[in-house]
C-alpha positions in Angstrom: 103.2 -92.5 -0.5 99.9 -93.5 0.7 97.0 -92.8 -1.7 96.8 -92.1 -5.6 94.6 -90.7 -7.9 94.2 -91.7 -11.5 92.3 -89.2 -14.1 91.0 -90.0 -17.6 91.6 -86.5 -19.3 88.5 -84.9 -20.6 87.7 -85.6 -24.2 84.1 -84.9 -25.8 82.3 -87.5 -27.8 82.6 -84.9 -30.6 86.2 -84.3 -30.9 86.2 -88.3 -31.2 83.8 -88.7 -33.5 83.1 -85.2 -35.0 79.5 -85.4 -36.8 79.0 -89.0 -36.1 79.3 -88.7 -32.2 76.2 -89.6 -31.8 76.4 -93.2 -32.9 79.9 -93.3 -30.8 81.2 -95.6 -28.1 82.1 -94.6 -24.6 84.6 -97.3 -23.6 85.7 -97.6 -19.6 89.4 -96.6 -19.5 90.5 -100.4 -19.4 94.0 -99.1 -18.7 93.7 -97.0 -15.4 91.5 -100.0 -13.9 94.1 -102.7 -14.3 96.7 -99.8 -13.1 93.9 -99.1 -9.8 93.6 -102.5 -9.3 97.4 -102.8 -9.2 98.0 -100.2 -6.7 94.4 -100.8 -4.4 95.9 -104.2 -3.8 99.4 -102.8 -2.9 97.4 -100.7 0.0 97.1 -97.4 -1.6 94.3 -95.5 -1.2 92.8 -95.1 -4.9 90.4 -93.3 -6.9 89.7 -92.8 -10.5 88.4 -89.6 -12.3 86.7 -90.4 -15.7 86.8 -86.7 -16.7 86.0 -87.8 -20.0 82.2 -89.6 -19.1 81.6 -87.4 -16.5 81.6 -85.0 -18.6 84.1 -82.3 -16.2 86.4 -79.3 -17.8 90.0 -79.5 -17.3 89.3 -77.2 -13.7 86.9 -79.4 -12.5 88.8 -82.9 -13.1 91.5 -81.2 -11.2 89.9 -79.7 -8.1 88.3 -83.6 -7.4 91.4 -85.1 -7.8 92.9 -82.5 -5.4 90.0 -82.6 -3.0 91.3 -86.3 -2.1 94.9 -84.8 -1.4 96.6 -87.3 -3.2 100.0 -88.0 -2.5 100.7 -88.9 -6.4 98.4 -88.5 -9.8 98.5 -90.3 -12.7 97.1 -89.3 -16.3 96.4 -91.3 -19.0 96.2 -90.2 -22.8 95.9 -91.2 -26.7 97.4 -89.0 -29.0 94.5 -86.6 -29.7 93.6 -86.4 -25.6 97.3 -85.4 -24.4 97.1 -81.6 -25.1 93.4 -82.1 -22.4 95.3 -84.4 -20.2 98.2 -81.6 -20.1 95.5 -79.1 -19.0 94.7 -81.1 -16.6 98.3 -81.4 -15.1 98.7 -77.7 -15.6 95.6 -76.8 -13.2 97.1 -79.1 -10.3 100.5 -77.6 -10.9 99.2 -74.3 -10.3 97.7 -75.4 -6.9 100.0 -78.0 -5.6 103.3 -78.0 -7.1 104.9 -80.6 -5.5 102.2 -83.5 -6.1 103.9 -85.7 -8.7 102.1 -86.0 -11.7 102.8 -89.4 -14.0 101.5 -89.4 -17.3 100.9 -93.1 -19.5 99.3 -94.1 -22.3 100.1 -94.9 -25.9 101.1 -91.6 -27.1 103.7 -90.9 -24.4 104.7 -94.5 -25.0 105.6 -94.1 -28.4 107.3 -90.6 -27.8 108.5 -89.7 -24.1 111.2 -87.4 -24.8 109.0 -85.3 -27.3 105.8 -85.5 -24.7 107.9 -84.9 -21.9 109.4 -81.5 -23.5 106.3 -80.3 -25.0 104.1 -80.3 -21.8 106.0 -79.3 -18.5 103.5 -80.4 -16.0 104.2 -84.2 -16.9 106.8 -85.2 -14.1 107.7 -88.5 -14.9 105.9 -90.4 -17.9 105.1 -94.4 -17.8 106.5 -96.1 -21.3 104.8 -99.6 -21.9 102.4 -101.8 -19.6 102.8 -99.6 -15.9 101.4 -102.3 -13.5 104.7 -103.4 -12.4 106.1 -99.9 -13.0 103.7 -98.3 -10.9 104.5 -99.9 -7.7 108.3 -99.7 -8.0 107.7 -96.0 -8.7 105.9 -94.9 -6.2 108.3 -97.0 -3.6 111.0 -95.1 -5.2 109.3 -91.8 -4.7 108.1 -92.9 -1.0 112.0 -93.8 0.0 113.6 -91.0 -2.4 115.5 -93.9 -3.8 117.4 -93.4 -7.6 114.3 -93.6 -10.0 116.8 -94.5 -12.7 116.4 -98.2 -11.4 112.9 -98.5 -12.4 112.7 -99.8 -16.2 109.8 -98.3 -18.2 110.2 -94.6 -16.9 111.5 -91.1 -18.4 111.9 -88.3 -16.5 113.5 -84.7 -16.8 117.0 -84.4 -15.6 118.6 -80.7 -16.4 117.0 -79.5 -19.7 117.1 -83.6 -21.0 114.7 -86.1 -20.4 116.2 -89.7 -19.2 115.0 -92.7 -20.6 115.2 -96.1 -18.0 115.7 -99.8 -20.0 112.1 -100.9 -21.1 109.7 -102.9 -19.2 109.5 -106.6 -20.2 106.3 -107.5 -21.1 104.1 -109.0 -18.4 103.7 -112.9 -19.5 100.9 -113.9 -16.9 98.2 -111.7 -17.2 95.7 -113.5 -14.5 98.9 -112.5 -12.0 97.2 -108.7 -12.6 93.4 -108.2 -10.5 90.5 -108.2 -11.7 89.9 -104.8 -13.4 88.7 -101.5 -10.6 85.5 -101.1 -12.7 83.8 -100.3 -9.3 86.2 -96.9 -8.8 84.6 -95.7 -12.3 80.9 -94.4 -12.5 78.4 -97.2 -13.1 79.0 -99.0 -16.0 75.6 -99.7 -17.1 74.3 -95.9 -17.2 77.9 -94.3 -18.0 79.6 -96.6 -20.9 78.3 -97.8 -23.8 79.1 -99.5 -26.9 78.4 -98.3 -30.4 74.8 -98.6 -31.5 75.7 -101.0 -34.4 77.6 -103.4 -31.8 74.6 -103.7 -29.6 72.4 -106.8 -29.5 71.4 -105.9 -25.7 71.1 -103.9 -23.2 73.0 -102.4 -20.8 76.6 -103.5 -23.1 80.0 -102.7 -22.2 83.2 -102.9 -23.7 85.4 -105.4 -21.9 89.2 -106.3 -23.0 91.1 -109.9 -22.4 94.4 -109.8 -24.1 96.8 -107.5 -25.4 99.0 -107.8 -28.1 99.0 -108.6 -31.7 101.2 -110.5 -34.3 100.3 -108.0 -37.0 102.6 -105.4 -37.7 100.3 -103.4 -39.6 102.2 -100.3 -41.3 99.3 -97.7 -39.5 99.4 -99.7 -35.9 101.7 -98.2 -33.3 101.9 -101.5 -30.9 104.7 -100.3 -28.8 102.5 -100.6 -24.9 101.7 -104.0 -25.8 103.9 -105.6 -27.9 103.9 -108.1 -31.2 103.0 -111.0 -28.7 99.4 -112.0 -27.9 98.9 -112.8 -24.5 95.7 -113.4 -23.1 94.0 -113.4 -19.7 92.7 -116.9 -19.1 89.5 -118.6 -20.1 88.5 -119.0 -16.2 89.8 -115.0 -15.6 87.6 -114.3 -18.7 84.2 -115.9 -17.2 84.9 -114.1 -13.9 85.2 -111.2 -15.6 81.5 -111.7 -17.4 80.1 -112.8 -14.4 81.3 -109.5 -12.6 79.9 -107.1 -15.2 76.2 -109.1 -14.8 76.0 -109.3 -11.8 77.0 -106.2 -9.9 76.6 -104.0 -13.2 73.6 -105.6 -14.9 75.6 -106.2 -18.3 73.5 -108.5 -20.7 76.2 -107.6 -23.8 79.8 -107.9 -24.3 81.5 -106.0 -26.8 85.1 -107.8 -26.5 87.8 -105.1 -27.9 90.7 -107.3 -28.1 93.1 -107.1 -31.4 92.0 -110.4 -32.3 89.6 -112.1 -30.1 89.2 -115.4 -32.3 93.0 -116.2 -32.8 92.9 -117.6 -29.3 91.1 -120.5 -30.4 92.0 -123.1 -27.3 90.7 -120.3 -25.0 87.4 -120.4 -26.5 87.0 -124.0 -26.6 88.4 -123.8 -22.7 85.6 -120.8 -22.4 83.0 -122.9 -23.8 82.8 -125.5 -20.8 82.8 -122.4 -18.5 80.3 -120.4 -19.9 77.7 -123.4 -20.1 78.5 -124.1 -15.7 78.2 -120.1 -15.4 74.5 -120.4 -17.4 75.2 -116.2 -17.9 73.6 -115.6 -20.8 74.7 -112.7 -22.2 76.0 -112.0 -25.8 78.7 -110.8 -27.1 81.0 -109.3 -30.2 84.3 -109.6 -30.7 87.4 -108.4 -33.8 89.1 -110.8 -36.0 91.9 -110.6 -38.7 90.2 -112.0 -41.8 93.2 -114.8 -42.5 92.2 -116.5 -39.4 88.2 -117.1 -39.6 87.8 -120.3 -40.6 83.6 -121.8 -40.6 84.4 -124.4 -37.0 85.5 -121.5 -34.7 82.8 -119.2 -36.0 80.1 -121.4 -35.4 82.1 -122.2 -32.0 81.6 -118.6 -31.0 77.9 -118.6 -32.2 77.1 -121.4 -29.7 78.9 -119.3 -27.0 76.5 -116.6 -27.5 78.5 -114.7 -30.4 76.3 -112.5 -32.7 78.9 -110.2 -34.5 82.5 -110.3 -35.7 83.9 -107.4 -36.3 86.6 -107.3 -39.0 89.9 -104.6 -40.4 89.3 -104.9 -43.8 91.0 -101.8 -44.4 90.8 -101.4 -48.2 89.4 -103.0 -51.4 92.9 -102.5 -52.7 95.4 -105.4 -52.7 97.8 -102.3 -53.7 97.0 -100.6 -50.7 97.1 -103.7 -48.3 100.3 -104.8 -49.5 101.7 -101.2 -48.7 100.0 -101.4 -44.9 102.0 -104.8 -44.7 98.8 -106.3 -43.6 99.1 -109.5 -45.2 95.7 -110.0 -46.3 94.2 -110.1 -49.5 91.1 -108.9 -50.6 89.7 -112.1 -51.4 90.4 -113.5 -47.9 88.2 -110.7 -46.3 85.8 -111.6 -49.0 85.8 -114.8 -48.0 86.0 -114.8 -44.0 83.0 -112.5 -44.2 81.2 -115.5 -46.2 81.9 -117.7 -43.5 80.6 -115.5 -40.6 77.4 -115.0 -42.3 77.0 -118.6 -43.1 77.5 -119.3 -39.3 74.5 -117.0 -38.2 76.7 -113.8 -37.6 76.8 -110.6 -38.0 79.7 -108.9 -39.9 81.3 -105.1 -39.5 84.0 -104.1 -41.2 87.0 -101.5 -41.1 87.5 -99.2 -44.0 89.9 -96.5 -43.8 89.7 -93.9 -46.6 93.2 -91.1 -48.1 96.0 -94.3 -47.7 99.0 -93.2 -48.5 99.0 -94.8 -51.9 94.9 -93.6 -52.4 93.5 -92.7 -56.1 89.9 -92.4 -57.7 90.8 -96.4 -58.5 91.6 -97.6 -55.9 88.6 -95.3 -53.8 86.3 -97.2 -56.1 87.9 -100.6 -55.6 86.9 -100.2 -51.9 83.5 -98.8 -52.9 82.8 -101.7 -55.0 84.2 -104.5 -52.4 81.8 -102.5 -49.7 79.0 -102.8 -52.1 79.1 -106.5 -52.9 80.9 -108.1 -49.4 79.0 -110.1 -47.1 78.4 -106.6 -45.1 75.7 -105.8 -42.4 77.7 -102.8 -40.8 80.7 -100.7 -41.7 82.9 -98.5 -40.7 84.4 -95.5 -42.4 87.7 -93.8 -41.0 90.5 -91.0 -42.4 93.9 -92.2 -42.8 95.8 -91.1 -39.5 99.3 -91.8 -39.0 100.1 -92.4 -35.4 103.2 -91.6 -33.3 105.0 -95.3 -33.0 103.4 -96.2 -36.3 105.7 -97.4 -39.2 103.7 -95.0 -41.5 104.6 -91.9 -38.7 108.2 -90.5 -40.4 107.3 -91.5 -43.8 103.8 -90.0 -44.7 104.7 -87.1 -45.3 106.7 -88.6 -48.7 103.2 -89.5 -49.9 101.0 -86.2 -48.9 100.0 -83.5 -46.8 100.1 -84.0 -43.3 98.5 -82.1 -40.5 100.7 -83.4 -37.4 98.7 -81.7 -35.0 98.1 -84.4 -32.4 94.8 -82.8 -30.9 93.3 -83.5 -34.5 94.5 -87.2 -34.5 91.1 -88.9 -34.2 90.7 -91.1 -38.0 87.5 -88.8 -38.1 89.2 -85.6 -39.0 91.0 -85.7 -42.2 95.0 -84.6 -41.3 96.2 -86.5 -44.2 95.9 -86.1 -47.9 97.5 -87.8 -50.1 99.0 -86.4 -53.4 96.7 -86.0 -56.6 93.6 -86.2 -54.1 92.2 -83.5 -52.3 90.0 -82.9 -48.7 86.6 -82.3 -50.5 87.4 -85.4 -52.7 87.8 -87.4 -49.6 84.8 -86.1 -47.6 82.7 -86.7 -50.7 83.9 -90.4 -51.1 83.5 -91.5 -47.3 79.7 -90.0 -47.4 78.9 -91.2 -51.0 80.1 -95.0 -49.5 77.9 -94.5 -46.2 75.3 -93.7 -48.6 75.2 -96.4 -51.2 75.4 -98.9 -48.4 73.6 -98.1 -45.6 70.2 -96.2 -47.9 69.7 -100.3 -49.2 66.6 -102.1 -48.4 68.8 -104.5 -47.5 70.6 -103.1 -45.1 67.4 -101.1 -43.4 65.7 -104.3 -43.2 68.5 -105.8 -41.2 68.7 -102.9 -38.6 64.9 -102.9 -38.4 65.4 -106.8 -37.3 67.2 -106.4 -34.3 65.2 -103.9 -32.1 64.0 -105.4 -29.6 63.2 -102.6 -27.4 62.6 -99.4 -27.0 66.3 -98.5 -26.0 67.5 -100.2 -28.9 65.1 -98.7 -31.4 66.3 -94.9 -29.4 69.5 -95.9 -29.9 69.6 -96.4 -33.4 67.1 -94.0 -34.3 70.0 -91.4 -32.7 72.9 -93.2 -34.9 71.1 -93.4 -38.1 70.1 -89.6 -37.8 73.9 -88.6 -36.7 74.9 -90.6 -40.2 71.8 -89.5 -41.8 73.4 -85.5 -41.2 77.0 -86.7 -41.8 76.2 -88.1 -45.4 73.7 -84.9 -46.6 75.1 -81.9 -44.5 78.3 -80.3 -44.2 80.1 -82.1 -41.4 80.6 -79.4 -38.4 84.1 -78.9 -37.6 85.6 -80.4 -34.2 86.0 -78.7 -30.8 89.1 -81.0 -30.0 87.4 -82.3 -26.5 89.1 -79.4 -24.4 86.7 -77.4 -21.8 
């Protein structure tokens, strides 16, 4: 085994997004750079197809990761991208049957045997963090060595699939290099992060920890674990310095579960940032129970400008039933404190809960309407394989399992005494009452500064400005 190519499946901004694609993110597959970086620095030769930003069909991702004869290939997938990343598979099968192909990713994480059975092509599938897995699987392949050795694999043997002991979490996460970011496409014309997370320009989306604590009821947290762990404060400014200076980045749009829970990092990133003199800005996600005013203003000073938050409902009944152990008067009050330190505030809402009725559709109408807001968010209920609320949703609705339509932007779920059109109407009469406010305008109006930002924008607010007064157009599911 001498060289290895990894492929992000193809996937559409539409089928992500549906009718608001346009004010969508395209994130750089954070997983298959750690995994490239991995196996560069192992001596494999190592290339990454982003099918997905490159726009390429199924055919076309598979003849350029053939045309490099690779001696293994490795897929990554979410749930609504595995049927594409099968595709994929299925296309290099069909030419070179004996290549290996590993598939990884959340979805196959949370259910191997199930993945593994429904799509053929997948040889082997990677089951929780694959930078340690990786390399002891390919030197099992190279050596034709017992793969059943290797923890965090499944494989077919007979008509089964075998399942190897799990992976321990990696605890040091500076041991893994830097991120392959130079493998993908450019990151300053390719990726991009959503029009209402931009403060400049060119932004990408960078991530520094993994884990989270919360064991929200719609979270499936099975790659990464309840644990936060966190790259270092000195791996952190490296990082920033690498994105501005070979890529240009001026804007950070840190995607981390909770960014400002790792308060000594940010104090330790502080005395970097000011030696590094970068000046760039950033974003960042919170849990609302852990803002308090000293590390806001902290992360103001550190060039800060948003915080992004999962508010989730304006239901206490509905947040109790997620387990998220909030309430609503602690988002109310975190997204105070943001706004009093000079930032900007987003926030999560997710729409047909499990427990959803007209009341408790207007409670989160009304806490939308009179929070500390400058930006939200609007998503479908979507259970997710791994998730607690996966093998019990159905108890409480109608559920579409199909995992191609697993996106939060296509409704699959609706709960009982509510119906689709009920829930369509809802999500567009909350973007509407919010974002058609002087108000709210105003604010957007504020921060152009130029001409990409004011394109930029201009192209969200007319994607919302269709989703909320025309029929939404149905989704293509990302497969060419």
């Amino acid at each position: 085994m001498k060289s290895i190519v990894f492929i992000n499946p193809p996937m559409t901004l539409e089928a992500r997004y549906g009718g608001l694609a346009r004010a969508g993110a395209m994130e750089p597959p954070f997983g298959l750079c750690s995994l490239a970086a991995v196996t560069r620095r192992q001596g494999y030769e190592t290339r990454i197809i982003d099918a997905e930003t490159l726009g390429l069909s199924a055919d076309q991702a598979a003849r350029e990761a053939l045309a490099c004869k690779p001696d293994c290939i490795g897929l990554t997938a979410t749930t609504p991208a595995v049927d594409s990343a099968a595709r994929v598979a299925e296309r290099i099968k069909e030419a070179e049957p004996s290549v290996p192909i590993i598939i990884g990713g959340c979805h196959v994480t949370a259910i191997p045997e199930e993945t593994l059975q429904s799509f053929p092509a997948f040889d082997l599938a990677l089951v929780g963090e694959g930078e340690v897995t990786i390399l002891e699987l390919l030197r099992g392949l190279d050596q034709g060595t017992s793969l059943d050795r290797v923890a965090g694999l499944a494989f077919r043997r007979g008509n089964g699939v075998v399942r190897t002991p799990p992976r321990p979490l990696i605890k040091d996460l500076d041991s893994i290099p830097m991120p392959a970011f130079d493998l993908l496409p450019p990151l300053e014309r390719h990726y991009s992060v959503t029009a209402q997370s931009v403060d400049r320009f060119p932004a990408v989306s960078l991530l520094t920890s993994r884990g989270c604590y919360a064991r929200c009821a719609f979270c499936d947290t099975n790659v990464t674990g309840n644990t936060m762990r966190a790259h270092g404060a000195a791996y952190v400014a490296r990082m920033m310095r690498l994105v501005k200076e070979r890529y240009g980045i001026r804007s950070v749009m840190f995607e981390d579960d909770n960014f400002l829970a790792l308060r000594k990092r940010l104090k330790e990133l502080k005395l970097l940032l000011q030696e590094e003199r970068l000046d760039m800005t950033w974003s960042c996600t919170s849990r609302v129970d852990i803002a308090d005013g000293e590390t806001l203003r902290l992360a103001k000073r550190l060039g800060c400008w948003q915080v992004l938050y999962g508010v989730e409902s304006g239901s206490q009944r509905i947040l109790d039933f997620y387990d998220k152990r909030i309430t609503v008067a602690q988002s109310a009050r975190a997204l105070e404190l943001t706004k009093d330190a000079g930032l900007h505030t987003k926030g999560f809402i997710i729409i047909g809960n499990p427990l959803e009725t007209l009341e408790t559709l207007e409670e989160t109408r009304n806490f939308v309407m009179r929070a500390a807001l400058d930006d939200i968010s609007i998503t479908y209920f979507t259970p997710y394989p791994g998730a607690a609320v996966w093998g019990v949703c159905g108890e409480y609705g109608a559920f579409d399992g199909d995992w191609r339509k697993l996106s939060c932007f296509e409704i699959v779920f609706i709960p009982k005494g509510l119906s689709r059109a009920l829930l369509e109407e809802y999500q567009r009469k909350i973007f509407k009452e919010f974002y058609f406010r002087p108000r709210v305008l105003l604010g957007y109006l504020r921060r152009i500064r130029t001409r990409r930002h004011l394109a930029d924008l201009m192209g969200s607010g007319l994607a919302l400005t269709k989703h909320v007064f025309l029929r939404p157009s149905p989704f293509s599911y990302g497969i060419r």
